[in-house]
C-alpha positions as CSV (number, residue, x, y, z in Angstrom):
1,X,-9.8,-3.8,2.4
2,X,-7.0,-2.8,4.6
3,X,-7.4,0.6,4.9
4,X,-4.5,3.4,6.1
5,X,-6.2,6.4,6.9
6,X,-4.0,9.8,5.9
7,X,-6.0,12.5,7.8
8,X,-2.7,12.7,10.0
9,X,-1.4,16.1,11.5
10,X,1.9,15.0,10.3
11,X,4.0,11.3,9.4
12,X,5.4,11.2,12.9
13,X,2.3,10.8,14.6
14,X,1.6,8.3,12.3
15,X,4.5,6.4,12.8
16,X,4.0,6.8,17.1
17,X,0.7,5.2,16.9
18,X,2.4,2.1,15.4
19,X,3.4,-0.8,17.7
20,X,6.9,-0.9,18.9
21,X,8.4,-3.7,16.6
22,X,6.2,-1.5,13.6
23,X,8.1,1.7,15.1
24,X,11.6,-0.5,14.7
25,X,11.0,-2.2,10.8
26,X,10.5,1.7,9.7
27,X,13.4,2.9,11.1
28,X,15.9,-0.2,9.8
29,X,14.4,0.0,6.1
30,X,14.5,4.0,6.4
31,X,18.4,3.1,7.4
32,X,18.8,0.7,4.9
33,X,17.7,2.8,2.4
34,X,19.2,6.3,3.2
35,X,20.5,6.2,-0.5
36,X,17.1,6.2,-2.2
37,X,14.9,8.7,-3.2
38,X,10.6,7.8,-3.4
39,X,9.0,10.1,-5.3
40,X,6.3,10.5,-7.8
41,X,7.1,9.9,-11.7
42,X,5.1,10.1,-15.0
43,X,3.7,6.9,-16.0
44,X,6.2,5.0,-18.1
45,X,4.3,2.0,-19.8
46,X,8.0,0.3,-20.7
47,X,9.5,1.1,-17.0
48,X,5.9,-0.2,-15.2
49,X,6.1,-3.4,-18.1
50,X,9.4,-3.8,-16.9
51,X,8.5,-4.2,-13.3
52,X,5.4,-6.0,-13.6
53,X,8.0,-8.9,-15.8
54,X,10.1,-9.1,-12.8
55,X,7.4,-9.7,-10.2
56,X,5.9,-12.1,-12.6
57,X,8.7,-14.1,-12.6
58,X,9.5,-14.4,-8.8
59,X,7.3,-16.5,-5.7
60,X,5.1,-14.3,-3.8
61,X,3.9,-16.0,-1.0
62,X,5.3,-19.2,-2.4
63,X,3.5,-18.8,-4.9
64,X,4.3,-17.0,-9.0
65,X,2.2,-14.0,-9.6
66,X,-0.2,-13.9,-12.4
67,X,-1.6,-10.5,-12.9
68,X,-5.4,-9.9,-13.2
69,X,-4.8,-7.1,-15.6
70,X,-2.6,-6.4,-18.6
71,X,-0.6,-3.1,-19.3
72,X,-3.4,-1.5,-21.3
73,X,-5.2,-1.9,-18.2
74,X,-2.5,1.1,-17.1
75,X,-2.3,2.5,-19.4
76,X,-6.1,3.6,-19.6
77,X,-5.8,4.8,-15.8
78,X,-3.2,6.9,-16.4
79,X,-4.9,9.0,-19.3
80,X,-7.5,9.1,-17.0
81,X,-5.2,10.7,-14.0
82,X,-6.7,7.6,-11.9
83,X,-2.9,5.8,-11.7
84,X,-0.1,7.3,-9.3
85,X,3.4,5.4,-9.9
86,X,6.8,6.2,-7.5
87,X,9.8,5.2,-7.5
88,X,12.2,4.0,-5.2
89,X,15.5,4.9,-6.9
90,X,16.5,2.9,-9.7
91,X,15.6,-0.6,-7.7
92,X,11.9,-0.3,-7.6
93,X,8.2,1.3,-8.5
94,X,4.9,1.2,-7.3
95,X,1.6,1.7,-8.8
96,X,-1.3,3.1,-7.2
97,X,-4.9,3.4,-8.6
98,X,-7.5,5.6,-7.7
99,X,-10.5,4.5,-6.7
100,X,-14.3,5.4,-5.5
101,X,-13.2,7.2,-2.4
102,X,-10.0,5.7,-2.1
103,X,-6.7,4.6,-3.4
104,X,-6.0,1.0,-4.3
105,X,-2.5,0.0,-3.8
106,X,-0.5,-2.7,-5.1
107,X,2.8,-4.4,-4.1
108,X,6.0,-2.7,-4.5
109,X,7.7,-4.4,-7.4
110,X,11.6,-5.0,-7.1
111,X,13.7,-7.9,-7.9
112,X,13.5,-9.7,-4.3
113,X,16.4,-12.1,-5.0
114,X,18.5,-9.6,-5.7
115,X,17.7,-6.8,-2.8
116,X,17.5,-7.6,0.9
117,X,17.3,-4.5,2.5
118,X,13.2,-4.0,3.2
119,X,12.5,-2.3,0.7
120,X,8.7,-3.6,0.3
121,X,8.4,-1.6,3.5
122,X,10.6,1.1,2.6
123,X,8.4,1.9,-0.1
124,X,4.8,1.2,2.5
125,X,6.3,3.7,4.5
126,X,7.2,6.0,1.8
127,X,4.2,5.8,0.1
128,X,1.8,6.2,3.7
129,X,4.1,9.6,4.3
130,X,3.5,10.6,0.6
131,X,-0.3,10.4,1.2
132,X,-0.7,12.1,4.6
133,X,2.1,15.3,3.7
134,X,-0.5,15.6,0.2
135,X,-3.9,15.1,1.7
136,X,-4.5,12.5,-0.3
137,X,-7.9,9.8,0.0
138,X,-7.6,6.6,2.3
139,X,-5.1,4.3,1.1
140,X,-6.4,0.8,0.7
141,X,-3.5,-2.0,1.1
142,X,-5.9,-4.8,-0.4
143,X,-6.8,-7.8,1.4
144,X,-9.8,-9.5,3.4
145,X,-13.3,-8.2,3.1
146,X,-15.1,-5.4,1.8
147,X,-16.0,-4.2,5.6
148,X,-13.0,-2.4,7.5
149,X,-13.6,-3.4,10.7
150,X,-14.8,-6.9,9.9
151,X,-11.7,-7.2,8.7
152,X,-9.7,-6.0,11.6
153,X,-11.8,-8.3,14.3
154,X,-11.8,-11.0,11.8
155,X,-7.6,-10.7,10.1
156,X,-6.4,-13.8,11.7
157,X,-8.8,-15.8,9.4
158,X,-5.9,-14.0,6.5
159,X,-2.9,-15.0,7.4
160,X,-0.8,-14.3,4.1
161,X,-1.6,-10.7,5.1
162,X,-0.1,-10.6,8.6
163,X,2.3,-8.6,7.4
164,X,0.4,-6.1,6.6
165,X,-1.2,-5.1,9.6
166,X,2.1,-3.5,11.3
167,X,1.0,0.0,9.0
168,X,-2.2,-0.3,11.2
169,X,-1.8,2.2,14.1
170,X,-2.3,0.4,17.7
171,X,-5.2,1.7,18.8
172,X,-7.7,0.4,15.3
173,X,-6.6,-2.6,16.2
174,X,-7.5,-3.1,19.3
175,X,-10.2,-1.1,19.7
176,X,-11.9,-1.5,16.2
177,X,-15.5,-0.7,17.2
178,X,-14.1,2.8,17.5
179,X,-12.8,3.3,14.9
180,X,-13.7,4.8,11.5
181,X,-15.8,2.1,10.0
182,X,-15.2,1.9,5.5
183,X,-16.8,0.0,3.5
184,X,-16.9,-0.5,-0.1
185,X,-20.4,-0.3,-1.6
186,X,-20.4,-2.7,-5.0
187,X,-23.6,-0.8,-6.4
188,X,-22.0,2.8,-5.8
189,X,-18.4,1.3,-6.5
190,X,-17.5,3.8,-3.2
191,X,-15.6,3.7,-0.3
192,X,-18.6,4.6,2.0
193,X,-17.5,6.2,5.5
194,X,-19.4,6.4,9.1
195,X,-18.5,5.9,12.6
């Protein structure tokens, strides 16, 4: 669990608790994508289908992407009101699902030989700002173990998630003995929260 927290007064004091070069990716992929919008749609199974094709058929890490659900998996979250899915203008959505506590977050799914422009973060960003202006649960990025700050004192044993650690504001990681501790609980299937 990688876990953004979005009990923030406002995205700006989010975004100044982030390291420097953190502070300096947001603002080149908010430059780069001054034309886009990232908002909120209705779930559209042949638009998400669409996506999920394209990410299947490109290298993730070096490696292809095999999904570990099908599109009725989405499809049954979304009647349930447990699925979020944005878009990042025409070139992009991402698909959210709610959780025990939480939000579970998947990858932002573009066509990556075709766009260079950061939109993956783009659309971290968008989506973290999303969450905090709506009050909206933890967002969970995925990734390492089920204990949040295990994770944080343990994240160099993970390194195909090194990216992800520049949405983790300064101060958690450095300090992460003070900071809020989640954990997912397998027999309550819940994001369980202490400090």
């Amino acid at each position: 669990m990688l876990i953004i927290d979005t009990k923030w007064d406002n995205f700006s004091d989010y975004i100044n608790s982030l390291s420097n070069p953190a502070q300096k990716n947001y603002r080149a992929a908010k430059k780069r994508n001054a034309d886009l919008d990232y908002c909120e749609i209705q779930y559209d199974e042949a638009l998400v289908d669409k996506y999920m094709k394209i990410w299947e058929r490109q290298l993730v890490h070096g490696e292809p992407v095999t999904w570990n659900f099908k599109i009725n998996y989405l499809r049954k979250l979304a009647k349930k009101n447990k699925l979020k899915v944005f878009s990042g203008g025409d070139l992009a959505i991402h698909f959210i699902e709610k959780r025990g506590g939480y939000w579970l977050c998947h990858a932002p799914l573009y066509d990556k030989i075709n766009n260079d422009r950061y939109l993956a973060k783009w659309m971290w960003f968008k989506l973290i700002e999303y969450a905090i202006n709506n009050n909206m649960m933890p967002l969970d990025m995925g990734g390492g173990p089920n204990n949040w700050r295990k994770y944080i004192e343990d994240r160099e044993k993970f390194p195909s998630q090194k990216y992800k650690w520049m949405y983790v504001p300064e101060n958690i990681k450095n300090n992460p003995k003070d900071c809020t501790q989640y954990h997912y609980s397998w027999l309550t299937k819940k994001l369980i929260v202490s400090k």
